[in-house]
C-alpha positions in Angstrom: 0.0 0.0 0.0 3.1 2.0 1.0 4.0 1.8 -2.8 0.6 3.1 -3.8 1.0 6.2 -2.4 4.6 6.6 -3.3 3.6 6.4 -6.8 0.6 8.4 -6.3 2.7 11.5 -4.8 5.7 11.1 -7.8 2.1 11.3 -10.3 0.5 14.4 -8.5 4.6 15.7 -8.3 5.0 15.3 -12.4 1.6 16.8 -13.4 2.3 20.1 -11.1 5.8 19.9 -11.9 4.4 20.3 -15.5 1.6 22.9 -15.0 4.2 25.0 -13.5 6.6 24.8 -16.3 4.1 25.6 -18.5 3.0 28.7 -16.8 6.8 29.9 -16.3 7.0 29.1 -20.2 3.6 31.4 -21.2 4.5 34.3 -18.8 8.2 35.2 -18.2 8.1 37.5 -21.5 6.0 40.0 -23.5 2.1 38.6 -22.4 -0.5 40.6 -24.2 -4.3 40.5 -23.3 -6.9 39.9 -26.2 -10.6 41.1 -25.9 -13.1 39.5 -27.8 -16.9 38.1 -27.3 -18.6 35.3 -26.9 -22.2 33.7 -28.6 -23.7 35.8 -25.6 -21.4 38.7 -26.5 -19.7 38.5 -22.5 -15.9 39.3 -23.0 -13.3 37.0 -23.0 -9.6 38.0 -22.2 -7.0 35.4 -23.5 -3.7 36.0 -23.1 -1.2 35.4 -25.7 2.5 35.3 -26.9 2.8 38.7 -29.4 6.1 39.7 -32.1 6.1 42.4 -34.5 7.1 41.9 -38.3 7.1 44.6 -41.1 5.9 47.5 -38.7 2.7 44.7 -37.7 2.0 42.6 -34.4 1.1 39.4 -34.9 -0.9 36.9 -33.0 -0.2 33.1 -33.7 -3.1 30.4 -32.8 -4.6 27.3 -34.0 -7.7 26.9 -36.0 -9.7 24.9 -33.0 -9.0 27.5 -30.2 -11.3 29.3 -28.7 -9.9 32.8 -28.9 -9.0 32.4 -32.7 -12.4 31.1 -33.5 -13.8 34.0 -31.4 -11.3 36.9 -33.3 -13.0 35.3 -36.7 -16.6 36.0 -35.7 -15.7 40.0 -35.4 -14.6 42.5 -37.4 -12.4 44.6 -34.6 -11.2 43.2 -31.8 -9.2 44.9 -28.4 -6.2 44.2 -27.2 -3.9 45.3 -24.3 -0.2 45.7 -25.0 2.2 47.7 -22.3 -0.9 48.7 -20.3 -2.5 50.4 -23.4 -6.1 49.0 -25.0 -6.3 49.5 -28.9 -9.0 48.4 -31.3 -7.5 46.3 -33.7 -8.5 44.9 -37.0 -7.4 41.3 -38.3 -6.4 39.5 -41.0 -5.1 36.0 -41.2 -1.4 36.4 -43.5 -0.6 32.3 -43.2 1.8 33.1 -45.7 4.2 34.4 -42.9 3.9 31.7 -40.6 7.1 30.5 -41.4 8.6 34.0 -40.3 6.4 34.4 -37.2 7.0 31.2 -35.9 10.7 32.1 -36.2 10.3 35.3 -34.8 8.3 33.4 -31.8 11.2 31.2 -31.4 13.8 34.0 -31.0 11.9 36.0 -28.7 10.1 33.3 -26.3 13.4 31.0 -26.5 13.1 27.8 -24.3 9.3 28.9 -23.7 8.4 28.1 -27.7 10.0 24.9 -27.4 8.5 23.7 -24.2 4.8 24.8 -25.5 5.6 23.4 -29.3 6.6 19.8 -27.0 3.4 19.9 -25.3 0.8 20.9 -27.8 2.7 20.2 -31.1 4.4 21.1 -34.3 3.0 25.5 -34.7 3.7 24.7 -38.3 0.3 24.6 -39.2 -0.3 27.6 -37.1 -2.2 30.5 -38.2 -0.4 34.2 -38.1 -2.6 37.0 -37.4 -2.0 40.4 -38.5 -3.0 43.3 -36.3 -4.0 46.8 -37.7 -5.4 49.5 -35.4 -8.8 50.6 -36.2 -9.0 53.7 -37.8 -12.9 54.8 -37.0 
């Protein structure tokens, strides 16, 4: 029974051990904070890994998440970078995913690889391109 518990404890140890990694992976570097809605139209905040290429941020995510499929149901989204909310516009440019995904890489270092272990290869990632609003 002794054994049981033993292996119990190293089980509960490996999937915090984990979880942690994973959050000290997400959050030790640039975090920004997506707004979009829901069916209901309640706000969701997601936050996400962000890098800048040709003068644009860009967002990476898969088809199936929930913030992605949310950002495609709206026209203008918000999104909070250095403490400052912006309206942004989006546009799917999957023809750069090659260069975001390297950008990603450089900037989040060890983080990109320990999220690309745990959820997959990003190369069939989509890259978003941000453009402020202009009302």
């Amino acid at each position: 029974m002794r054994y049981i518990f033993w292996i119990i404890g190293i089980l509960v140890a490996l999937v915090v051990g984990i979880g942690l990694l994973q959050m000290a992976a997400s959050e030790r570097v640039e975090v920004v904070e997506l707004h979009t809605q829901d069916e209901s139209g309640e706000q969701v905040t997601t936050r996400l890994w962000i890098v800048d290429h040709d003068g644009a941020p860009y967002l990476r995510g898969e088809s199936q998440s929930g913030w992605f499929q949310r950002l495609q149901s709206q026209a203008v989204v918000e999104m909070t970078r250095h403490g400052e909310t912006l309206r942004y516009q989006h546009e799917v440019q999957n023809e750069n995913i090659g260069t975001i995904n390297q950008l990603m890489r450089e900037k989040y270092t060890w983080g990109d690889e320990v999220i690309a272990f745990m959820l997959g290869s990003r190369e069939q990632s989509n890259a978003v391109r941000l453009t402020l609003d202009q009302p």
